[in-house]
Backbone bond lengths (Angstrom), bond angles and torsions (degrees), N, CA, C in turn:
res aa  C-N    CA-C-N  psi(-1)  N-CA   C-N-CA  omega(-1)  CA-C   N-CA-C  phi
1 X - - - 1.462 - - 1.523 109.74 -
2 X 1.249 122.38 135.16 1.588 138.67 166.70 1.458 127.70 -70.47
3 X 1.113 108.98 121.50 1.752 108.12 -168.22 1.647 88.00 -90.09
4 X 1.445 108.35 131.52 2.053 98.08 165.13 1.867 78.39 -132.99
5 X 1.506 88.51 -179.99 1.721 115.30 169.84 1.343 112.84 -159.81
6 X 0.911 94.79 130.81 1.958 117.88 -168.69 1.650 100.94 -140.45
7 X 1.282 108.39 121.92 1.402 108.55 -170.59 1.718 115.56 -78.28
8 X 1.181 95.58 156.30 1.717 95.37 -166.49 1.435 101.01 -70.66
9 X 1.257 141.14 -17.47 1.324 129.04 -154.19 1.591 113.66 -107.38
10 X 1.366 97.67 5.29 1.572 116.54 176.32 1.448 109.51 -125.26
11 X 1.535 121.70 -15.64 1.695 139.47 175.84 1.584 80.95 -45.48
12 X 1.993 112.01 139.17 1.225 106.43 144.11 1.243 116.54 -102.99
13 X 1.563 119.41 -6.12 1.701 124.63 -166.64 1.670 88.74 -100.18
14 X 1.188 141.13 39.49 1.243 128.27 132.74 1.068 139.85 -10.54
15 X 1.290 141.72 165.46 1.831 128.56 178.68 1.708 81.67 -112.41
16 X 1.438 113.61 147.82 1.215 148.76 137.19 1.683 101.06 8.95
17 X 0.794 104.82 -88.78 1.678 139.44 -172.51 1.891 106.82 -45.70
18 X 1.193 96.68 -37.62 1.733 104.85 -178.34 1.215 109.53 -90.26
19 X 1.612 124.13 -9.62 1.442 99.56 153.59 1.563 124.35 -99.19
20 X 0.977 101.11 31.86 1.775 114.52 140.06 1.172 122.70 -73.75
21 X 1.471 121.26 3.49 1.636 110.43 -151.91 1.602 80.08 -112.24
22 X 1.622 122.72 145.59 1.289 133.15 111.06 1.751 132.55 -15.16
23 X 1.835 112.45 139.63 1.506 90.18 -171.17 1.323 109.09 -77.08
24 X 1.856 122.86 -3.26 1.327 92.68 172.69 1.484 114.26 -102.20
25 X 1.205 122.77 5.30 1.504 110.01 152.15 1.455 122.54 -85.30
26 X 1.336 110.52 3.69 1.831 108.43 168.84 1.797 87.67 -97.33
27 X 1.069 128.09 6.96 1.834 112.10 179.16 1.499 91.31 -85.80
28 X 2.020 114.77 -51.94 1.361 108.68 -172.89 1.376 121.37 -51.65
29 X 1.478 117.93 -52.43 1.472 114.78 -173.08 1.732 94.52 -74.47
30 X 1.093 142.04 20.68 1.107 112.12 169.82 1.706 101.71 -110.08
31 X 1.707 121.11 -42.98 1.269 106.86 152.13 1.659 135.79 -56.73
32 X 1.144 105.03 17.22 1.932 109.05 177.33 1.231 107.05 -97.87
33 X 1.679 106.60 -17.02 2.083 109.73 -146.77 1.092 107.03 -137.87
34 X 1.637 94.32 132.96 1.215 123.35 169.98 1.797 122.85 -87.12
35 X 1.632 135.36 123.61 0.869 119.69 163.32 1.730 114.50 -112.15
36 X 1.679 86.21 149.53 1.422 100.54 -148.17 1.799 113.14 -113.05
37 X 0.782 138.41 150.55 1.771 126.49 -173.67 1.747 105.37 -106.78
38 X 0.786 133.89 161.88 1.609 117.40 -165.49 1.806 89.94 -165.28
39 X 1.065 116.44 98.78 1.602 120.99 151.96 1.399 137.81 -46.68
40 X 1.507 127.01 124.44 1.302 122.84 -169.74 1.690 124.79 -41.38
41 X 1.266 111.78 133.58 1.670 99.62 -158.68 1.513 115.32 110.25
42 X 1.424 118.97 -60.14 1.193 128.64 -150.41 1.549 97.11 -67.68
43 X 1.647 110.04 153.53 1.695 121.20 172.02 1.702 95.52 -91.85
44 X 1.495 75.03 139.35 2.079 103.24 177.97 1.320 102.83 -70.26
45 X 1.807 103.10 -63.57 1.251 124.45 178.64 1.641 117.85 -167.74
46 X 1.191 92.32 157.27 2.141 108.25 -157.25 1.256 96.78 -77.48
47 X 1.230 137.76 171.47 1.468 165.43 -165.13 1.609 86.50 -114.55
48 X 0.755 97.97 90.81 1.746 99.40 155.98 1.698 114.47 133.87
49 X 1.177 91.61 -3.33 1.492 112.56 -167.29 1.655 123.60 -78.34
50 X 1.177 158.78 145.41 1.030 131.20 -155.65 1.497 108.03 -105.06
51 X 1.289 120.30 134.37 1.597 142.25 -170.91 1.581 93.54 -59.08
52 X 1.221 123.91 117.60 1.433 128.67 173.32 1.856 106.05 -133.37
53 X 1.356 119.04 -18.22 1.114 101.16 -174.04 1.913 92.91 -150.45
54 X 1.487 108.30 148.32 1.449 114.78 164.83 1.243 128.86 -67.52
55 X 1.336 149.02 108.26 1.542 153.42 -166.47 1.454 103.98 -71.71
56 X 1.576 120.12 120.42 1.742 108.45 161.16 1.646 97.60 -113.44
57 X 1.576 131.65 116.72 1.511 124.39 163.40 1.526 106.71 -47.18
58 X 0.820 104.02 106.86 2.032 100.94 174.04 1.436 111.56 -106.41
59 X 1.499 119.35 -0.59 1.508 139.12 149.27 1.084 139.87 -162.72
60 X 1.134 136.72 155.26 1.608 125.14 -164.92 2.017 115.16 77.06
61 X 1.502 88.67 179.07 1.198 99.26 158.54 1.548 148.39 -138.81
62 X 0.768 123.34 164.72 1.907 128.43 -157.30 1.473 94.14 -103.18
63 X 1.605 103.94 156.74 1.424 124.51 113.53 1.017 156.80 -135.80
64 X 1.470 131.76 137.27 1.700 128.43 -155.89 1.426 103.41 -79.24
65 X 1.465 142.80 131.22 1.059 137.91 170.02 1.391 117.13 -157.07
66 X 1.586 116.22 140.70 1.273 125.12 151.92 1.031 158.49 -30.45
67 X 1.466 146.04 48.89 1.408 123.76 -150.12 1.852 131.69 -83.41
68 X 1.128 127.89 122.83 1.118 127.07 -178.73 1.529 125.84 -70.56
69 X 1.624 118.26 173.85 1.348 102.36 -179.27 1.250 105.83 -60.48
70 X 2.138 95.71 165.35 1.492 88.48 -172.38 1.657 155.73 77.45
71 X 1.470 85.51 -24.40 1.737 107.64 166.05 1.381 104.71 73.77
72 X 1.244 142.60 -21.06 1.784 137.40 -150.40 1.262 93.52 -80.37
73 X 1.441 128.36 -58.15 1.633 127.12 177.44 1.245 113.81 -103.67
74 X 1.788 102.61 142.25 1.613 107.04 157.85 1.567 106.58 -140.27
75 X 0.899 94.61 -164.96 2.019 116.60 -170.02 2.055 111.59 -129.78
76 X 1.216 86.56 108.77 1.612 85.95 -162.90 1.607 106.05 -85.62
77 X 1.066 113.58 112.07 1.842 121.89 -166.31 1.831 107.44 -61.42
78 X 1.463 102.99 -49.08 1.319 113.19 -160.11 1.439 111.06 -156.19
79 X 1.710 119.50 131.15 1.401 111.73 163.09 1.312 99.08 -102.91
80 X 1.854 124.38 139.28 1.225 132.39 -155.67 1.905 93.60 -124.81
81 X 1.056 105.29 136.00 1.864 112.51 163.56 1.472 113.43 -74.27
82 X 1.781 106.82 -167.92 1.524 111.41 159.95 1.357 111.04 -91.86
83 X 1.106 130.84 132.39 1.471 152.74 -179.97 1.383 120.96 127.02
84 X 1.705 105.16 0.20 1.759 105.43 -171.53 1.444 106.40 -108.25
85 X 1.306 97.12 140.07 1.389 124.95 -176.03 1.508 108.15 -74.15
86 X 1.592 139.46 137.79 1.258 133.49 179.61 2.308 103.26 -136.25
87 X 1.057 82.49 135.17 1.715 94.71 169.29 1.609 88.81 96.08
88 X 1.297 146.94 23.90 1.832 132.79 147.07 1.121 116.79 -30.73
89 X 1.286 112.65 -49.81 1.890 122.18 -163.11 1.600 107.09 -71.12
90 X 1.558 101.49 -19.10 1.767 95.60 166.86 1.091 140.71 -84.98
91 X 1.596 105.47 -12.71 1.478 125.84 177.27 1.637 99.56 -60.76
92 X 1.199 93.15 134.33 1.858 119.97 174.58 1.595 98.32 45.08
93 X 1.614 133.09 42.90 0.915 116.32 168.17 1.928 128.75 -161.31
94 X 1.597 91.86 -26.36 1.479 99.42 153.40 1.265 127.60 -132.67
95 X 1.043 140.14 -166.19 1.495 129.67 166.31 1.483 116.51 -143.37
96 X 1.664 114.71 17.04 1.646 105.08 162.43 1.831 100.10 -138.99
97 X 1.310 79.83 159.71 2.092 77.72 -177.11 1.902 114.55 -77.99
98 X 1.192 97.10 123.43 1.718 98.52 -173.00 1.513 101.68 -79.63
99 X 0.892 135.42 11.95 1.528 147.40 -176.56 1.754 116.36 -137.47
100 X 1.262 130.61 165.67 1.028 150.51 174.88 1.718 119.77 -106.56
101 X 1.383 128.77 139.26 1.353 117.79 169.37 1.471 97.02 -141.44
102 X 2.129 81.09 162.35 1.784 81.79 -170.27 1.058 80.33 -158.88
103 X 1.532 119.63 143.70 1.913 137.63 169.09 1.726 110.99 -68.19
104 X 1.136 108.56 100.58 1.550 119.73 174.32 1.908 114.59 -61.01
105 X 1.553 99.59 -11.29 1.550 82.83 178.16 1.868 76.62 -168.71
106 X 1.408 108.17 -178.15 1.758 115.69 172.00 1.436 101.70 -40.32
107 X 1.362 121.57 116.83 1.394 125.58 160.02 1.442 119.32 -124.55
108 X 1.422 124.31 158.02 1.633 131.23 174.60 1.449 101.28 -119.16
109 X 1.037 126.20 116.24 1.829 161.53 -178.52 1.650 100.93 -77.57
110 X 1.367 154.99 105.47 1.434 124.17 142.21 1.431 93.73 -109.70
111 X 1.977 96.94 139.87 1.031 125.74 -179.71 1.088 109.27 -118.84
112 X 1.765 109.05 132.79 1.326 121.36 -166.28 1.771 111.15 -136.25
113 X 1.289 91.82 124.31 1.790 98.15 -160.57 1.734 94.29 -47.38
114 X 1.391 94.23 153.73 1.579 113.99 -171.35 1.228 114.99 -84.61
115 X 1.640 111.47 -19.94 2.091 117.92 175.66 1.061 94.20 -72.64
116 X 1.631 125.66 -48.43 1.737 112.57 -149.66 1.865 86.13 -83.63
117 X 1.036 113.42 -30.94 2.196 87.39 168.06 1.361 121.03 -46.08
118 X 1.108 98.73 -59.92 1.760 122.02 -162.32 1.661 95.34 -58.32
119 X 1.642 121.19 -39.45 1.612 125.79 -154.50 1.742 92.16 -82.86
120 X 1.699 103.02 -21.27 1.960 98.21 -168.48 1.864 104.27 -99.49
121 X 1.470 104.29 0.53 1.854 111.02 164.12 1.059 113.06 -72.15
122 X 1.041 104.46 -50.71 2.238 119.58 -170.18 1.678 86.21 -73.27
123 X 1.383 154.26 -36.01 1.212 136.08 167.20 1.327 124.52 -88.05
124 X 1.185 127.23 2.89 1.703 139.35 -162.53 0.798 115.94 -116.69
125 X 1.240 169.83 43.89 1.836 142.45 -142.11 1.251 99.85 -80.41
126 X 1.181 136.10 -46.29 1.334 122.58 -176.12 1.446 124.38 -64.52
127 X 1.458 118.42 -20.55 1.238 112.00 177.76 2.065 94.57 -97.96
128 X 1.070 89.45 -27.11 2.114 76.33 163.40 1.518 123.96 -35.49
129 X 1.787 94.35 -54.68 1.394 114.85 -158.18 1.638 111.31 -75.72
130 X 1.924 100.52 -16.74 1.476 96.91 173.62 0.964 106.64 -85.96
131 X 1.617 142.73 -28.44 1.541 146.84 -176.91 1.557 105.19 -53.77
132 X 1.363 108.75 -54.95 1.501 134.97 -174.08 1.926 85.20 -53.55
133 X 1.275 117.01 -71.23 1.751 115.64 -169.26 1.545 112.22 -37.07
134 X 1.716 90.15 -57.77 1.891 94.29 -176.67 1.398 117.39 -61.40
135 X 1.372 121.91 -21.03 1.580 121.62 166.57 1.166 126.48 -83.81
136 X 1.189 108.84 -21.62 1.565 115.22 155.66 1.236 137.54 -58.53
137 X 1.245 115.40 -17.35 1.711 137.22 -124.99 2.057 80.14 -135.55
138 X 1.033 95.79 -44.43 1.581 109.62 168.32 1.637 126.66 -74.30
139 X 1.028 118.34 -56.17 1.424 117.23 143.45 1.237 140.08 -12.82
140 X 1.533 92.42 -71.52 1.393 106.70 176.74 2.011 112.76 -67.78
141 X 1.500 108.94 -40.09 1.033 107.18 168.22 1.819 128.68 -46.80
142 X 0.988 120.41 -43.62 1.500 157.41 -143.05 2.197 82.96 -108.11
143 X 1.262 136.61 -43.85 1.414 120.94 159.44 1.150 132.17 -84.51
144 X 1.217 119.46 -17.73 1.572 125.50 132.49 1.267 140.80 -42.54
145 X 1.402 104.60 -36.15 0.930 96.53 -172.45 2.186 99.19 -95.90
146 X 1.278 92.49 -15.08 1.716 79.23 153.34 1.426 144.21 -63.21
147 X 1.614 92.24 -44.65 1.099 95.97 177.64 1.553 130.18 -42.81
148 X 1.990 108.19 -56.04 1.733 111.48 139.25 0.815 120.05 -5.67
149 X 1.217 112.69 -80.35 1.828 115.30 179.95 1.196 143.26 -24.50
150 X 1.820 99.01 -66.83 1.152 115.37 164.53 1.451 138.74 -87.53
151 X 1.642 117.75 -10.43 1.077 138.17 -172.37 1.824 136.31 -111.30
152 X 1.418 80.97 -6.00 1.836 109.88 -164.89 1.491 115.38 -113.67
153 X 1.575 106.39 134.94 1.710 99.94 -173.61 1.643 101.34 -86.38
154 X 0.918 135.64 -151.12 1.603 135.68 -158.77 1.325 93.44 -82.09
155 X 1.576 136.32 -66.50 0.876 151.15 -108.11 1.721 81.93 -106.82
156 X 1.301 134.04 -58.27 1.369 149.77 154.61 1.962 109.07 -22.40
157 X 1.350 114.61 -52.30 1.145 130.81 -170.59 1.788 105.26 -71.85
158 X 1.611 113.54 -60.38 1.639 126.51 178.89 1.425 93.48 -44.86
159 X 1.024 136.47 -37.51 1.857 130.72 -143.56 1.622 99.19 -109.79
160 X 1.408 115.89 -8.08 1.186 94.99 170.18 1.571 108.26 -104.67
161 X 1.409 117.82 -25.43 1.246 138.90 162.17 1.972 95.91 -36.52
162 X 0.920 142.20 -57.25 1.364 155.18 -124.13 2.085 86.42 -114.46
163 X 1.045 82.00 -60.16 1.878 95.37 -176.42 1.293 96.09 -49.08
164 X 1.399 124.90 -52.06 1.577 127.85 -137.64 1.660 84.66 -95.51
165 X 1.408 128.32 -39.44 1.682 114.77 173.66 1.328 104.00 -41.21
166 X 0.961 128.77 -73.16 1.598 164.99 -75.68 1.747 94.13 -127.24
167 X 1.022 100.95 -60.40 1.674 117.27 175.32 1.912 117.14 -76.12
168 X 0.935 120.45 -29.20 1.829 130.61 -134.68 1.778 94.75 -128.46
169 X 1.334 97.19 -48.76 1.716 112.83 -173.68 1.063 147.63 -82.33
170 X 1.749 101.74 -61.65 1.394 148.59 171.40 1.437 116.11 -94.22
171 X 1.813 116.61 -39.67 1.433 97.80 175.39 1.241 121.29 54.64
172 X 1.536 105.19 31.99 1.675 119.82 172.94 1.185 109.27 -162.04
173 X 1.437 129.25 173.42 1.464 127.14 -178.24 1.576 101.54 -103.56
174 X 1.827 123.45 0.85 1.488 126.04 -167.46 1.055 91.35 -135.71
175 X 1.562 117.50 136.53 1.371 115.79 162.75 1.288 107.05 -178.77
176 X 1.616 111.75 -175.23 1.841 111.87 -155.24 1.732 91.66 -97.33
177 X 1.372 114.91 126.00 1.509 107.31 170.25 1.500 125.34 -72.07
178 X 1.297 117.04 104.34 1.680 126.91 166.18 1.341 129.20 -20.42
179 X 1.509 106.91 -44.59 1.516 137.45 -139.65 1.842 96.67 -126.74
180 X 1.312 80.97 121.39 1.732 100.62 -173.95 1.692 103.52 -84.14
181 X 0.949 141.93 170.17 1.140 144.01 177.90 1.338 120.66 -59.08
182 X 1.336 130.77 -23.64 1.617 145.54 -148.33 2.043 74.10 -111.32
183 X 1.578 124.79 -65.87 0.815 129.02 -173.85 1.590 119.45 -36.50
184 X 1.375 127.00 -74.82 1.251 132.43 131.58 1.745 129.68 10.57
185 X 1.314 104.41 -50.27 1.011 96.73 168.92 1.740 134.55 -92.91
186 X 1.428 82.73 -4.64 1.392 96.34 -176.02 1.411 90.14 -92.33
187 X 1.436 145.10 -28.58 1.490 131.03 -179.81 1.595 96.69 -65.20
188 X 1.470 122.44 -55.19 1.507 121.80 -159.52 1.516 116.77 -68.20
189 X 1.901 103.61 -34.78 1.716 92.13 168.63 1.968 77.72 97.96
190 X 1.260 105.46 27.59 1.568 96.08 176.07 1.599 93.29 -126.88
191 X 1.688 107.57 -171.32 1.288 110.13 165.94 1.516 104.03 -116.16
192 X 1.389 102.31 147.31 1.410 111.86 150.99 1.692 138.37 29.09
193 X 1.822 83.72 -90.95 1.744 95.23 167.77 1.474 98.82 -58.07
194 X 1.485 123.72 -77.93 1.431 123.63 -140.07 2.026 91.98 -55.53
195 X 1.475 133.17 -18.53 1.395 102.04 177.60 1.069 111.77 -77.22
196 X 1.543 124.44 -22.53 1.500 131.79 -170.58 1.562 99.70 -69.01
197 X 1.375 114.20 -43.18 1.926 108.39 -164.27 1.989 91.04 -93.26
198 X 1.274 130.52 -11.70 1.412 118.77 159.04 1.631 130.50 -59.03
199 X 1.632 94.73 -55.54 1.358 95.74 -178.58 1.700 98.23 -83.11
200 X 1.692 151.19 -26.11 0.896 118.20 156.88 1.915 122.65 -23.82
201 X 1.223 88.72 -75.81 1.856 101.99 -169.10 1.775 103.36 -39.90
202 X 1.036 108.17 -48.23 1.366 105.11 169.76 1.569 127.07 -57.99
203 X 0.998 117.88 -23.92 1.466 129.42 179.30 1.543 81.26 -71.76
204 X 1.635 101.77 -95.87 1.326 121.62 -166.77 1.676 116.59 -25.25
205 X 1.348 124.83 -39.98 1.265 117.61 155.45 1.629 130.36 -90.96
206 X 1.053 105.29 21.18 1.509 120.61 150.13 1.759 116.37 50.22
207 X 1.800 87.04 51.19 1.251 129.13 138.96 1.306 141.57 -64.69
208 X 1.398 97.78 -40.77 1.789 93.67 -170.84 1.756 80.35 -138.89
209 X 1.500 129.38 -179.43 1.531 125.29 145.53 1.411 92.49 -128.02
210 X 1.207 117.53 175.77 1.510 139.17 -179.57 1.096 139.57 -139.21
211 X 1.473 142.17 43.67 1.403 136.64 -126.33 1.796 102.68 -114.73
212 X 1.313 125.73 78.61 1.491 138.75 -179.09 1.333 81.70 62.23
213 X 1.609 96.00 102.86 1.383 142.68 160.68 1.713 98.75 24.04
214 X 0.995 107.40 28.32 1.335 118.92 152.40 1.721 141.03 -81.49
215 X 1.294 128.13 81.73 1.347 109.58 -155.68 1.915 108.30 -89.46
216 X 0.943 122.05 162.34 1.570 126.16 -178.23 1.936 105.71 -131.02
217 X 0.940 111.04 103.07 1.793 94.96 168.25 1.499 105.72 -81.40
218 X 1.495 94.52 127.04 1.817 115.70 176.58 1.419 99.16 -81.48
219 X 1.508 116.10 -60.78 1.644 122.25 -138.28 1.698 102.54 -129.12
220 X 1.602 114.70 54.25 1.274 121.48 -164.65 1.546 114.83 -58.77
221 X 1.536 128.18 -33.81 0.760 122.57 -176.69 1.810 115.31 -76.06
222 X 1.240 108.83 -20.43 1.620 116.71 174.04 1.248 102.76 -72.00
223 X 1.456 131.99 -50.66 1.451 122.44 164.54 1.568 117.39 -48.71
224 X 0.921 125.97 -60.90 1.102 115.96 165.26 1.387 134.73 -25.70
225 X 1.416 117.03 -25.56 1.583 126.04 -155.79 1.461 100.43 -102.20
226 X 1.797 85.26 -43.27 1.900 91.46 -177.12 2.030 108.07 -72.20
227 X 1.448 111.59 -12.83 1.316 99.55 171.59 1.371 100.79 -81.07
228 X 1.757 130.07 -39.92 1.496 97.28 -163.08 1.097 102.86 -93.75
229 X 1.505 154.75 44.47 1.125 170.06 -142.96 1.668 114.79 -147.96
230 X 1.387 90.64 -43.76 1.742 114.94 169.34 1.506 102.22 89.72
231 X 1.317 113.84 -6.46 1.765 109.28 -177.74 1.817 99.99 -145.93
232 X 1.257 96.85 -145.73 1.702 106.41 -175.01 1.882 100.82 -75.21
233 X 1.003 124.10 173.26 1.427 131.68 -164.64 1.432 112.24 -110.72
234 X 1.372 157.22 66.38 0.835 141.48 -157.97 2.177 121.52 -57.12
């Protein structure tokens, strides 16, 4: 991985939230932070590890995930873009990451120590209140996406998987899929086969197309139906 530094007060891919900041609180977070280059594959940071600095994706993409005993299975919480903020939920409240992250394709990491956040809330309110939004905004994402989980037959589960790229990620109805098949199933809470014979049927009924890991939504509003439906759409 590549260490660069580009100062925050000239950054135009900023997060949301930091242009709330004053230039001399964009001097602090810019002397706290490191930005970092992270290769597809590579871990951001371990599940267990202790929270020392705030994550902004400033390129590429992530994924948030669980790991179980043993390491063989996990549960993938969230795929995150560039502009999203990662580790909020630790500010003023834990100090190791209950989750795992890892760069789904070339990503750039800036990491920004977690005191000088927490020290520019207690002086900011307005940039509090955006921290407070983006964790909210996360939340809510992250019980949704339970609900899937727990509430959705296969076919219900693939389409929100597909929706939630598509809408949340990509911000397009075409785009390059992140998520390998094994991956996939660990977002949906399915196995394996059933994503392989889901998104078949979906191809084959000419829902989605796929042409090297390329996905296309044809028939968005039928996806749609079969997610709030929880299965196929009659």
């Amino acid at each position: 991985m590549n260490k660069l530094k580009i100062s925050c007060t000239e950054c135009f891919e900023k997060s949301y939230c930091f242009h709330q900041l004053n230039q001399h609180e964009l001097f602090l977070t810019n002397e706290s932070r490191v930005q970092v280059h992270y290769k597809k594959g590579e871990t951001i940071a371990k599940q267990g590890s202790f929270v020392t600095h705030i994550l902004y994706v400033k390129n590429g993409t992530v994924k948030v995930y669980k790991e179980f005993e043993g390491g063989k299975n996990s549960l993938i919480f969230s795929v995150l873009p560039e502009g999203s903020l990662i580790g909020l939920s630790s500010l003023f409240f834990t100090d190791k990451f209950q989750y795992s992250i890892a760069a789904l394709d070339s990503t750039s990491i800036c990491a920004i120590d977690k005191h000088v956040i927490e020290q520019i809330v207690k002086d900011n309110s307005n940039f509090g209140a955006s921290l407070l939004e983006s964790l909210n905004s996360e939340i809510y994402s992250i019980r949704s996406r339970m609900i899937s989980l727990t509430q959705k037959q296969l076919q219900g589960k693939m389409a929100d998987i597909i929706i939630y790229l598509a809408e949340n990620v990509f911000r397009q109805d075409e785009f390059d899929l992140p998520l390998s098949r094994k991956e996939l199933a660990e977002f949906g809470g399915m196995s394996t086969m059933s994503v392989v014979r889901t998104l078949q049927h979906f191809i084959k009924e000419g829902i989605v197309e796929e042409n090297k890991q390329r996905i296309t939504i044809k028939k968005k509003d039928l996806l749609k139906k079969i997610s709030l439906e929880g299965g196929f759409a009659k």
